[in-house]
C-alpha positions as CSV (number, residue, x, y, z in Angstrom):
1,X,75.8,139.4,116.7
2,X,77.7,136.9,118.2
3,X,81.5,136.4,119.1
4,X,83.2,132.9,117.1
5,X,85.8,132.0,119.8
6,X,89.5,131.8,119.0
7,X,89.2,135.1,116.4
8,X,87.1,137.3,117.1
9,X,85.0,136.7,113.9
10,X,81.4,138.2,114.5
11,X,78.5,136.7,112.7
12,X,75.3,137.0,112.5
13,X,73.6,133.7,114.4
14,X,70.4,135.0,112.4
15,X,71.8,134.5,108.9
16,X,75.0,132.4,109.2
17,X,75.8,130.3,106.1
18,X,76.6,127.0,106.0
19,X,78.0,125.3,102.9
20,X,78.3,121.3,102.8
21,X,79.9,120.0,99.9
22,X,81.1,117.1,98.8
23,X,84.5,117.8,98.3
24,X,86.9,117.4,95.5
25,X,84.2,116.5,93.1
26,X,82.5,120.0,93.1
27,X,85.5,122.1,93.3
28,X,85.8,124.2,90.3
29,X,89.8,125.0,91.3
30,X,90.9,121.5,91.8
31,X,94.9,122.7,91.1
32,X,94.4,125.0,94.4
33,X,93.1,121.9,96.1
34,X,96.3,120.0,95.0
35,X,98.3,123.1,97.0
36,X,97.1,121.1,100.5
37,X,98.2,117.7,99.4
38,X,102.4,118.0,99.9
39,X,105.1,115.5,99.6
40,X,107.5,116.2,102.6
41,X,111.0,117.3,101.3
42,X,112.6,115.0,103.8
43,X,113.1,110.5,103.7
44,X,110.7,108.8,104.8
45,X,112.8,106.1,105.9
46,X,112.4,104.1,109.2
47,X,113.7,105.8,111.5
48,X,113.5,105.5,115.6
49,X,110.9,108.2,116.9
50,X,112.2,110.8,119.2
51,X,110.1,112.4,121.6
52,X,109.0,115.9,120.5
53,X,110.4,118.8,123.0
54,X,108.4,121.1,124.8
55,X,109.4,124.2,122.0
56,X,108.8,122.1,119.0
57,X,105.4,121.5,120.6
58,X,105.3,125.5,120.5
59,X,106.8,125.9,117.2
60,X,103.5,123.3,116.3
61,X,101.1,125.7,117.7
62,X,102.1,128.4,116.4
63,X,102.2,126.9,112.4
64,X,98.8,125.2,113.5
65,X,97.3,128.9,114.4
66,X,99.0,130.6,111.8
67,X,97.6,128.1,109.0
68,X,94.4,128.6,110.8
69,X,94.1,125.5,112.5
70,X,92.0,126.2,115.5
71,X,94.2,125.1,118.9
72,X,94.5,126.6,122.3
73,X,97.6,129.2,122.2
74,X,97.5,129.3,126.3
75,X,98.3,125.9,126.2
76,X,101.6,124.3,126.2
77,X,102.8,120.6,125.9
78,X,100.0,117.8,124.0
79,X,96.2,118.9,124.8
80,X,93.2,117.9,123.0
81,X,93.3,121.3,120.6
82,X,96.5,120.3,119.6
83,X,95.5,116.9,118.4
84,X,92.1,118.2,117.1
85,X,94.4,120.5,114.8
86,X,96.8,118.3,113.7
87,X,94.2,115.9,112.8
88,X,92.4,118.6,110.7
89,X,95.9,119.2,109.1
90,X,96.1,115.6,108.7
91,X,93.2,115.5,106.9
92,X,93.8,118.1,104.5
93,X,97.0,117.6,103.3
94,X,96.3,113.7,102.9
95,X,98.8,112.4,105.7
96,X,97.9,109.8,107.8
97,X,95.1,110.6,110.7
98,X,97.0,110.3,113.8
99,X,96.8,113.4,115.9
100,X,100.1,112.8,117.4
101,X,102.9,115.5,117.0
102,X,105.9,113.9,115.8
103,X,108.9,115.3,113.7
104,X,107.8,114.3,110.5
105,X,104.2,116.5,110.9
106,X,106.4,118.9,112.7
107,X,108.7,119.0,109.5
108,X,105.2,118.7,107.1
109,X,104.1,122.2,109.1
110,X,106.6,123.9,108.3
111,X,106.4,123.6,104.7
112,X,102.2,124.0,104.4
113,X,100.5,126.0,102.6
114,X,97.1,128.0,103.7
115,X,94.1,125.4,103.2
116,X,92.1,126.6,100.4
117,X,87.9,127.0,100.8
118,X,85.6,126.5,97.9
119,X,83.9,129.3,98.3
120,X,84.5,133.1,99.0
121,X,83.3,136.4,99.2
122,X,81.1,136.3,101.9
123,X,81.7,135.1,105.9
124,X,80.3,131.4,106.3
125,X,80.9,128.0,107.8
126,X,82.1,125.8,105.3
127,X,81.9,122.0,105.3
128,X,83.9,119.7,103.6
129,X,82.4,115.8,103.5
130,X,85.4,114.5,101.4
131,X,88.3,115.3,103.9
132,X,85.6,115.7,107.0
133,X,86.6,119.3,108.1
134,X,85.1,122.1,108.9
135,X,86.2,126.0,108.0
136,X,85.4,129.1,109.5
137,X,85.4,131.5,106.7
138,X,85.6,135.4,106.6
139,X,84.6,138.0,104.3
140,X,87.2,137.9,101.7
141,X,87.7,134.2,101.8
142,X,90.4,133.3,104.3
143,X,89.7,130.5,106.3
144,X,89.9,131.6,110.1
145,X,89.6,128.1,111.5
146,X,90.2,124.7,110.4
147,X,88.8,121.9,112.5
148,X,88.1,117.9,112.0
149,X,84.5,116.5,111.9
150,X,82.7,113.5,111.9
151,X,80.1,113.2,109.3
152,X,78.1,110.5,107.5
153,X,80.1,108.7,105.5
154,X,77.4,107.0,103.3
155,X,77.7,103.8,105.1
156,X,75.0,101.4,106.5
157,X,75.3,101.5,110.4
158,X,72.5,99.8,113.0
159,X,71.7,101.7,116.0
160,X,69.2,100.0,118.6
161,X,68.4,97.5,116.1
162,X,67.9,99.7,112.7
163,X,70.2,99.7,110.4
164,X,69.8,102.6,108.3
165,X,72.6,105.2,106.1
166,X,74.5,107.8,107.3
167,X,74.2,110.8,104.9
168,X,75.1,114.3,105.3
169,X,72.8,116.3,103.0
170,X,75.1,118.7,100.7
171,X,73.4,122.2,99.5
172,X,73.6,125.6,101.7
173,X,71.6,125.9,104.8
174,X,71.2,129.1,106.7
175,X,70.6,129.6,110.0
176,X,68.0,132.3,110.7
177,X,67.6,131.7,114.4
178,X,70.0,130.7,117.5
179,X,68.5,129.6,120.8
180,X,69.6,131.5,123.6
181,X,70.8,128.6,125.7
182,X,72.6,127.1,122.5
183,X,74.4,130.3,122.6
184,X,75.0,130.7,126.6
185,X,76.4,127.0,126.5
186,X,78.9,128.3,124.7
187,X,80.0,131.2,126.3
188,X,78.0,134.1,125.1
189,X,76.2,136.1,126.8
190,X,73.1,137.4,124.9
């Protein structure tokens, strides 16, 4: 068994599931979906940007964790888990991808909703291509963590002189077998 960090979610390395899916198109609850995607109750005027202070950059943690957004809680002012969440968050409720805290993602926070998973039941990574992020889920559903990826798009990219596509299969993949240094690079002991 081995220790997820951040929640103390154990999991099997042997038989982890992995879900990839493409998104909106194969969700059979698209109305849940539509939960993630929510129009700020406040005007979205032009406005002069104030700095953030030091306890809404707290206050942002903590909605990020409780939402399960995966950031460092022994962190405080702007770090790269903060704008690795609010990224992820950013991606899921449609906003645009900045990673910076400001008060209108502060304000958006406070009024979001739980991301929903397409699948439950059963503890598993969950990837999803059309908003690019990736959830931790547990047993009966919940997602644990939320966090941004990078996946292929479908575009035609050229890499040492061969352009090829980048795809990200869909389907469910399990992982039967973890090497121990994979493991031991990050940070459990075996």
């Amino acid at each position: 068994m081995t220790r997820i960090a951040g929640r103390g979610l154990l999991a099997a390395t042997f038989a982890l599931s992995v879900v990839v899916n493409a998104g909106v198109a194969q969700n059979p609850q698209p109305a849940q979906q539509s939960k993630n995607r929510q129009n700020p109750p406040f005007n979205k005027t032009k406005r002069p940007a104030r700095a953030v202070s030091e306890q809404e950059i707290l206050e942002a943690r903590e909605l990020l964790d409780q939402l399960g957004y995966w950031v460092n809680m022994d962190v405080t002012g702007n770090d790269v888990s903060l704008r690795h969440a609010l990224i992820a968050f950013q991606k899921i409720e449609g906003r645009e991808r900045t990673g910076v805290l400001t008060i209108e993602e502060l304000e958006a926070l406070r009024v979001a909703q739980i991301p929903q998973v397409l699948e439950t039941g059963y503890p598993h990574i969950e990837i999803d291509l059309h908003r690019q992020v990736l959830f931790v889920v547990d047993v009966a559903g919940v997602p644990l963590r939320a966090l941004p990826i990078s996946s292929g798009s479908g575009e035609f990219f050229t890499e040492g002189g061969v352009t090829r596509q980048a795809v990200t299969p869909t389907g469910r993949f399990k992982v039967y077998r973890t090497p121990r240094a994979a493991l031991e690079t990050f940070g459990h002991s075996c």
